[in-house]
C-alpha positions, 0 to 999 in steps of 0.5 A: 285402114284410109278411116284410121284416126287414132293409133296406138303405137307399140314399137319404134326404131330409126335407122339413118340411110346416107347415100354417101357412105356404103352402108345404112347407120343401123341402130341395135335399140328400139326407140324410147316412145315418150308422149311427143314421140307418140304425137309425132309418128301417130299425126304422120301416120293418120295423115298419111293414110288419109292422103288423097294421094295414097294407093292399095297395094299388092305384095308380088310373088317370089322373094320379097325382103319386106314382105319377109320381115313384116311377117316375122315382127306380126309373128314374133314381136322379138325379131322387130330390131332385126327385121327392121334391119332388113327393111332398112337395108332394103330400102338403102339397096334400092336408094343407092340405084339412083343418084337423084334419091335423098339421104333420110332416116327411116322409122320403122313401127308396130302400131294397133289400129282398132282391133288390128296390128299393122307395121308403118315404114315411114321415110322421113326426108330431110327438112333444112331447118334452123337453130340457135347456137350458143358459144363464148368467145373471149369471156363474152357470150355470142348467138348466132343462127345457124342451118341445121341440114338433117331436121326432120319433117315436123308435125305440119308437114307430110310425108312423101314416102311411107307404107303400111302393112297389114297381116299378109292374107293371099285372099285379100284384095290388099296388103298394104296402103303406100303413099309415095308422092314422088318419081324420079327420072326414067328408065331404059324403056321410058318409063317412070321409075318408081324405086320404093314401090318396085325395088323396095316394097316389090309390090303391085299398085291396084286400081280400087274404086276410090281411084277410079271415081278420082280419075273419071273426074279428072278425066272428063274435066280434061276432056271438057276443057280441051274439046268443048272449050268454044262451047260453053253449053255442052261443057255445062252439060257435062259437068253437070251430068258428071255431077248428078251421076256421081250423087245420085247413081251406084256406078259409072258405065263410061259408054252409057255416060257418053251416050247420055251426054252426047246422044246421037253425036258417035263423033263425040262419044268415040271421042270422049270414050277413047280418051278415057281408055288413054288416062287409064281408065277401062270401059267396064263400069266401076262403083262410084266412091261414094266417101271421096264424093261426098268428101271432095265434092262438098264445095264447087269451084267455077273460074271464068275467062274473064278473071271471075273466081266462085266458090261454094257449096254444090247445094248453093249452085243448084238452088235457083233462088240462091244462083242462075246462067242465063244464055246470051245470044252471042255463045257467053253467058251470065252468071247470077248470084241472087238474093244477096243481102250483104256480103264481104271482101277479103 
């Protein structure tokens, strides 16, 4: 589904869900899909399925509204206005739990991807925006700009909440890929309350390898900034490790890689392990993501204490001809950018 670079889309409708009032505005007619109207919801889904930030999910157990609608509009196309409905008021029940979520509209739509049918839930949050307003007074012609408070997020812009369903099989790893960028506040127990996953799509977020690869990355970079930061040898060497273990090794084992970098240093290892335990990530070995490293690790970025920003391929920093950190003496080193015939400022 994260692949999906072109849609077809089969239906649509559009329901308003103002938190002011006590109930959604719920609309009885599908809407009318032009060629913008195509453009417009097919770039929001295929840009939000391909977010960095989007998240397998899990339908749970026991009564699911949403789970209930998706699975009559896949069965009977006939029941799509209705169970859109239901979807709405769903998500409208959910939003009036907190005061700090914003009024939107919701698109709910049927769409084939490939050989294979999905439903997209889309909440489009309000964009204040601005038009031209034209009126006459006294005979004479007036324009003027004025705030439009319930613009819809354009072309450009991504979406921070949206969800995409496909035929419910208890036997696959999952059901749905959700995007949901924002939290709000924190419940009782201190917790982040994430109303469109839990009270909304009643659904469990899983942890797949494209995650885990994401995480581990972070991680160590967190680990190696805040421990290593006086030793610029040993954050080199991490870095590097991670580096290499990402494009040229199946998997990642946390310990093993601990034991690599840091040898006969348990200190360290115990150190490095324990903080990955704490950012959520398990000891076992996981499959390295091998499409988000060559994806996202295509270019390199080094920022230095004294202000120095480089950028480049990963392929340019490895190629000695091309770049080269010789050691000092004293703890700092020299970075070397060789070979220069000409170059450019910007």
């Amino acid at each position: 589904m994260r692949n999906t670079d072109a849609v077809m889309i089969k239906k649509a409708i559009i329901h308003v869900l103002d938190r002011n009032g006590d109930a959604p505005i719920l609309t009885d007619f599908e809407q009318e899909i032009n060629e913008d109207i195509h453009e417009f919801l097919e770039k929001h889904i295929i840009k939000s399925l391909q977010d960095e930030e989007n998240r397998k999910g899990k339908f749970r157990g026991g009564l699911s509204v949403v789970k209930n609608a998706s699975n009559n509009i896949f069965q009977n196309e006939e029941t799509f206005v209705e169970s859109s409905k239901a979807i709405a008021e769903q998500l409208f029940k959910a939003m009036k739990k907190n005061n700090n979520i914003s009024s939107s509209d919701l698109v709910v739509c049927s769409y084939t991807a490939g050989d294979e049918d999905y439903i997209g839930i889309l909440k489009l949050d309000y964009k204040k925006s601005f038009i031209h307003n034209i009126e006459f007074i006294d005979d004479q012609l007036k324009v003027s700009i004025i705030p439009q408070s319930i613009g819809l997020p354009g072309l450009s812009q991504r979406l921070q909440k949206c969800a995409f369903i496909k035929k419910t099989d208890e036997d696959d790893e999952y059901d749905m890929i959700v995007l949901d960028k924002q939290v709000y506040g924190k419940d009782e127990d201190g917790e982040i309350a994430q109303f469109f996953v839990q009270d909304f799509l009643n659904c469990e977020i899983l942890v797949d390898n494209r995650d885990k690869t994401k995480l581990f990355k972070k991680a160590a970079e967190k680990w190696t900034r805040k421990n290593l930061k006086e030793d610029i040898d040993k954050a080199q060497e991490v870095r590097e490790e991670l580096i290499s273990s990402f494009k040229n090794c199946a998997e990642i084992d946390v310990e093993k890689f601990s034991q690599n970098v840091f040898g006969n240093d348990v200190e360290a290892q115990d150190n490095f392990i324990n903080h990955m335990d704490n950012e959520g990530l398990q000891l076992e070995a996981f499959e390295i993501d091998k499409s988000w490293v060559e994806k996202k690790m295509k270019k390199r970025v080094m920022k230095t204490d004294t202000g120095i920003e480089i950028k480049g391929e990963y392929e340019d920093f490895e190629d000695r001809m091309k770049f080269e950190i010789y050691k000092n003496g004293d703890g700092t080193i020299n970075i070397i950018i060789k070979n220069v015939r000409s170059f450019q400022e910007r």
